[in-house]
C-alpha positions in Angstrom: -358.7 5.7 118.6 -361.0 6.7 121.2 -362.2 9.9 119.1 -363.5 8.1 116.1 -367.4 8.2 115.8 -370.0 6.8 114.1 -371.8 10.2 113.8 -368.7 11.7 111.6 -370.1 9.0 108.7 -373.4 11.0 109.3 -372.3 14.0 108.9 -369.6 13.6 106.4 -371.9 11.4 104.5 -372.5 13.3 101.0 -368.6 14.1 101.2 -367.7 10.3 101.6 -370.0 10.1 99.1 -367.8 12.4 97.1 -364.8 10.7 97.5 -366.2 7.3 96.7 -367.1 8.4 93.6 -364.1 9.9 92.7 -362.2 6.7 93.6 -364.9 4.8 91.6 -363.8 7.3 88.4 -360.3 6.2 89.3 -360.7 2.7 89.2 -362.6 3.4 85.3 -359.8 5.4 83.8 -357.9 4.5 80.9 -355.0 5.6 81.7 -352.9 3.2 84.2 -351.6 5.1 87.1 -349.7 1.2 87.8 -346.3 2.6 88.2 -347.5 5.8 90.2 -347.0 4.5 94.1 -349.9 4.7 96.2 -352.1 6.4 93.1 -351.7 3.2 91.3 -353.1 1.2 94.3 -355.8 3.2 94.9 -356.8 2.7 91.6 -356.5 -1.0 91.4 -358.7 -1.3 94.4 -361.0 1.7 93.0 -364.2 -0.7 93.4 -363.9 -0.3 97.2 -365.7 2.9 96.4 -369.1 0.8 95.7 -368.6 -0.8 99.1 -369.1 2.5 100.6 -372.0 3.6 99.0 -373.5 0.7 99.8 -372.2 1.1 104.2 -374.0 4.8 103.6 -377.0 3.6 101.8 -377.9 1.6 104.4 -377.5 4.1 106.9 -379.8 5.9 105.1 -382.6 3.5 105.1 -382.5 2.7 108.7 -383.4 7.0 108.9 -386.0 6.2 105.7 -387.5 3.2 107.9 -387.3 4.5 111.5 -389.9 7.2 111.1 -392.4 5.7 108.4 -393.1 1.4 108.6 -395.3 2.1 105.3 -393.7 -0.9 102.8 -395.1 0.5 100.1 -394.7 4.4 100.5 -390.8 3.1 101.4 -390.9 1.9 98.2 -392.4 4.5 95.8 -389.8 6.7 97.9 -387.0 4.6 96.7 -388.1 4.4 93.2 -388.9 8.2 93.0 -384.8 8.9 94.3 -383.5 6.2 91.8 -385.5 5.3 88.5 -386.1 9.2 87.3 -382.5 9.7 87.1 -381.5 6.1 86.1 -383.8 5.2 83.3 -383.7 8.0 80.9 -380.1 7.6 81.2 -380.3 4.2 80.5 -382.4 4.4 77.3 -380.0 7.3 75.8 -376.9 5.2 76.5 -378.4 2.0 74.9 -380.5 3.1 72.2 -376.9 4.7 71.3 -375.3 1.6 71.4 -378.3 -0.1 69.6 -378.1 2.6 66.6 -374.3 1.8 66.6 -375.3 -1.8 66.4 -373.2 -2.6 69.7 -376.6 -4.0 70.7 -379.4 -5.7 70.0 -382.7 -4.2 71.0 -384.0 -6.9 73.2 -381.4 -5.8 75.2 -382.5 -1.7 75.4 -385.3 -3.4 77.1 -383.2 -5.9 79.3 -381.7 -3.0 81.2 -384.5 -1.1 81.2 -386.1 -3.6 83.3 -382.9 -4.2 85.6 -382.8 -7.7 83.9 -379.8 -7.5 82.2 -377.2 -7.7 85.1 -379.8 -11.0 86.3 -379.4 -12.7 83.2 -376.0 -12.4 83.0 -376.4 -10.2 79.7 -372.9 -9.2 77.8 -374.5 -5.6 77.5 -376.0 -5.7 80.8 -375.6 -1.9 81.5 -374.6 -1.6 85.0 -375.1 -4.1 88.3 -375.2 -1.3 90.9 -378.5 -0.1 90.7 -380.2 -3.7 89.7 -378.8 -4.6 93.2 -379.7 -1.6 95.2 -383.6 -2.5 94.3 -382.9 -6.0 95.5 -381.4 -4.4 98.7 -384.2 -2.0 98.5 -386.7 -4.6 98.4 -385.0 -6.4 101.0 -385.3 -3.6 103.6 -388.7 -3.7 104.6 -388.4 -7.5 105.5 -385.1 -7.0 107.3 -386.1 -4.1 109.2 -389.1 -6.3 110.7 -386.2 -8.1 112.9 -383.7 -5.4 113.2 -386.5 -3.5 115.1 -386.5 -6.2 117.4 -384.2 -6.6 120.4 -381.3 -8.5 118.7 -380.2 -6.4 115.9 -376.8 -7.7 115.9 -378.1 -11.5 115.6 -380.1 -10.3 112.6 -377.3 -8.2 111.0 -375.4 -11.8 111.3 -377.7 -13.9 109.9 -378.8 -11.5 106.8 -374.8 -11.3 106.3 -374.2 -14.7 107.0 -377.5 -15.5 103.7 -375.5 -13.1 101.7 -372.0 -15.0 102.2 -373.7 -18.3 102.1 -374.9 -17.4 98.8 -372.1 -16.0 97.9 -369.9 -19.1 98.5 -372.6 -21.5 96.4 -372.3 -19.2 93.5 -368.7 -19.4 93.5 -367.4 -20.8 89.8 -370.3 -22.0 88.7 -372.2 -19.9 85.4 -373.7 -18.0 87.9 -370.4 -16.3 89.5 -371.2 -13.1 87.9 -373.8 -12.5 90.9 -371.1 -12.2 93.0 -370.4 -8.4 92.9 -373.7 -8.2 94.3 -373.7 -11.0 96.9 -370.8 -10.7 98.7 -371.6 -7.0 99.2 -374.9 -7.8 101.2 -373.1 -7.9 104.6 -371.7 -4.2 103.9 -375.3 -3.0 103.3 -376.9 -4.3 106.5 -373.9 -3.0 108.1 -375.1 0.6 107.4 -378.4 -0.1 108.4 -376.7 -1.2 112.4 -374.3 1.9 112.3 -377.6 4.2 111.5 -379.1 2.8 114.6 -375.5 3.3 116.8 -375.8 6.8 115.4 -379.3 7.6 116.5 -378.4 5.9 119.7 -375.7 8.6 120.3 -373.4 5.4 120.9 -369.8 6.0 120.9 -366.8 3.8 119.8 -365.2 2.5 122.6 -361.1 1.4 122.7 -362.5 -1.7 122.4 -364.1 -1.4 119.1 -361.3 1.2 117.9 -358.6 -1.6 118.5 -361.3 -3.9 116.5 -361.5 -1.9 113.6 -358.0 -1.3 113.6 -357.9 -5.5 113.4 -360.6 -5.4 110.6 -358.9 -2.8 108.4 -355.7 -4.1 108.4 -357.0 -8.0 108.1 -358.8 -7.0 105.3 -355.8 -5.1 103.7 -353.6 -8.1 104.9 -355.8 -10.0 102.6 -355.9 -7.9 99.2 -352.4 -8.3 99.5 -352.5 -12.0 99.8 -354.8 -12.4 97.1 -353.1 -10.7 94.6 -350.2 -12.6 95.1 -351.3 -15.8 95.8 -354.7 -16.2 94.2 -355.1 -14.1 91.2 -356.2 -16.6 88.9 -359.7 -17.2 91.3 -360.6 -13.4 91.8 -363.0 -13.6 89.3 -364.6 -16.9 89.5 -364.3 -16.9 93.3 -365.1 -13.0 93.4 -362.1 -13.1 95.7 -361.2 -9.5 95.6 -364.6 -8.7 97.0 -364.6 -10.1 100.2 -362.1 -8.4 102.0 -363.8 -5.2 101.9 -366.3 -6.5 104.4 -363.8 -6.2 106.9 -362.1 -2.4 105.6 -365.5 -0.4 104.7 -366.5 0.2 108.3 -363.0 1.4 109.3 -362.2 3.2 106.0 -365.5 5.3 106.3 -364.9 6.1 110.4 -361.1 7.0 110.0 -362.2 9.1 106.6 -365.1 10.5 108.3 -362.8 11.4 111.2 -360.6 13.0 108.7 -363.1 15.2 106.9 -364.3 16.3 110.3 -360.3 16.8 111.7 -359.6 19.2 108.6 -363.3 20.8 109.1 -362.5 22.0 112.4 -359.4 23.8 111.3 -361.5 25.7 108.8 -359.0 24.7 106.5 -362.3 24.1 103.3 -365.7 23.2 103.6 -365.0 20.5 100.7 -367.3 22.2 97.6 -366.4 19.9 95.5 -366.5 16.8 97.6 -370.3 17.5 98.0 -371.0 18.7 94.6 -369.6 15.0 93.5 -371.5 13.4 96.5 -374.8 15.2 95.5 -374.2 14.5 91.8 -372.9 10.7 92.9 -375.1 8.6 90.9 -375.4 10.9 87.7 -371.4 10.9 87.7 -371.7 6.4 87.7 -374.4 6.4 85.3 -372.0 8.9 82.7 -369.0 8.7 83.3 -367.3 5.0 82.2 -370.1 5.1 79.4 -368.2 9.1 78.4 -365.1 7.0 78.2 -365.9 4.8 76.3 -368.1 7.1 73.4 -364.6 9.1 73.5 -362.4 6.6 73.0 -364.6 5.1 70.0 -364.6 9.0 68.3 -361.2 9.1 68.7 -361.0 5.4 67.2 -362.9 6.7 63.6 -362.0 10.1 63.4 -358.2 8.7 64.0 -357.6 12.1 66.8 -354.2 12.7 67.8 -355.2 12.5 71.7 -353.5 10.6 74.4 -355.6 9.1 77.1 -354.4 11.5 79.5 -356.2 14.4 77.4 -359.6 11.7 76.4 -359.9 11.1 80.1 -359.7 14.9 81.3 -362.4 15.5 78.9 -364.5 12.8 79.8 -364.4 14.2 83.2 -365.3 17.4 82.8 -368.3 16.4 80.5 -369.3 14.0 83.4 -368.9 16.6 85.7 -371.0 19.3 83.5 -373.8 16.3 82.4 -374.1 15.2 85.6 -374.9 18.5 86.8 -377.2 19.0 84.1 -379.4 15.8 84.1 -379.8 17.1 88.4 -381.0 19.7 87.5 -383.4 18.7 84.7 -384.7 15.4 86.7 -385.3 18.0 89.6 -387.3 20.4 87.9 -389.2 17.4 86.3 -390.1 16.0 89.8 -390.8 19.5 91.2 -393.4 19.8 88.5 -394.9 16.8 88.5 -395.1 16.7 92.2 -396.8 20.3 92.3 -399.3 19.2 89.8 -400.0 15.9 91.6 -400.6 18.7 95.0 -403.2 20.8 92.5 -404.9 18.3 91.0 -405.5 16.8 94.4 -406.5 19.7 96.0 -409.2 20.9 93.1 
């Protein structure tokens, strides 16, 4: 207990990255790995992976916001990371769907704006990234306490809005917010464990025996609610919550882990990183792969199983992903190095 560290989330981040992905791409697949044991429970609770890219994205911003208190170069920062990779993806996907007539056109434009997952749209295309702007636009204000001397009372009370919220949305039309809401606590989370990190803080028994406590509560509870309450996940965004308590201790005993089988040389996890650098093109594709396979398949009447469709859907995730990198990358590059010219002439 004593040798977990918050500085192994650090340094493990991309490949936690990696593997929250992966167990995102779980949780999508179309073939049921129910009857599989512990496969088939991972991917039942395959949307924990969000829950850690939100701990890590937050970590990440308390780094983006220690060194520069600029609100609005934080934000072009964020935008430039997200929105050159998101939106043309975006306007493929749903002027795909709109020429298939799977969607009007006022909704192209709804997600184009982020609106869609607000307005509680049928074709909304994703919630993620709507959120992580809200989170993003959130920082700067948060950050103006947390640099204070009570960080921990501020973590609480931007957690404690985010739950309060989350427990007035509850079954009412607007329940569908909930994904979002009752993450907000995770979030701020990795904005405090960025700040134990740069502290060079350790966990003590203390706080190992706490997370201990957390994880298992929190597992205590899926378990619970999926016997007990199944008919309220939804309306009550029930399965969300307990992952408050198990992200934090998932990502430290992971993280300790990665860094256990990294001392023994045993791999340097390629393809953990290539997932974690490629994370968000692999979201954006990949359930939206699925679902153009499964619709060929569907009208050219194919002979393929869904163990085949979702190998393939990978593995054009995988090589699309790597592509649209690689072409948003030399996009920036280009435009930033004209941007430096033109300013310099």
């Amino acid at each position: 207990m004593n040798k977990l560290n918050y500085t192994a989330i650090s340094t493990y981040r991309t490949q936690l990255m990696g593997l929250a992905i992966l167990w995102v791409m779980l949780y999508h697949s179309t073939v049921s790995f129910s009857s599989v044991p512990v496969l088939g429970t991972l991917q039942a609770y395959g949307y924990g992976g969000v829950d850690i890219f939100l701990l890590v994205s937050g970590l990440g911003l308390y780094y983006a916001t220690r060194t520069n208190t600029r609100t609005a170069l934080f934000y072009q920062r964020r935008l430039q990371r997200i929105l050159p990779t998101y939106l043309p993806v975006v306007l493929i996907f749903c002027l795909l769907y709109w020429g298939m007539g799977e969607m009007p056109f006022t909704d192209v434009l709804l997600n184009l704006t982020t609106l869609s997952f607000w307005l509680g749209r049928d074709s909304r295309f994703d919630w993620y990234v709507p959120a992580l702007l809200v989170l993003y636009l959130l920082t700067p204000l948060f950050m103006h306490f947390f640099r204070g001397q009570r960080k921990l009372v501020t973590v609480a009370a931007a957690s404690l809005i985010g739950l309060v919220v989350s427990v007035v949305l509850s079954g009412t039309p607007l329940a569908y917010l909930l994904i979002f809401t009752i993450r907000i606590p995770i979030f701020f989370v990795g904005v405090w464990v960025g700040y134990l990190i740069d502290k060079k803080q350790a966990v003590s028994r203390i706080n190992g025996i706490l997370y201990l406590g957390m994880l298992l509560s929190g597992v205590g509870m899926l378990a619970a609610i999926q016997k007990y309450m199944s008919e309220y996940v939804w309306s009550y965004g029930l399965w969300w919550y307990p992952f408050i308590l198990i992200t934090l201790p998932l990502c430290l005993l992971t993280a300790g882990g990665l860094h256990w089988v990294a001392e023994h040389k045993w791999t340097r996890y390629p393809f953990l990183t290539f997932c974690g650098t490629h994370s968000l093109e692999i979201y954006l594709i990949h359930e939206r792969m699925l679902k153009i396979l499964a619709d060929l398949r569907r009208s050219l009447e194919l002979p393929v199983n869904n163990l085949i469709l979702n190998a393939a859907g990978i593995l054009l995730t995988l090589g699309l992903a790597f592509v649209l990198k690689k072409v948003v990358n030399g996009f920036s590059a280009r435009m930033k190095s004209g941007t430096t010219a033109a300013a310099a002439s």
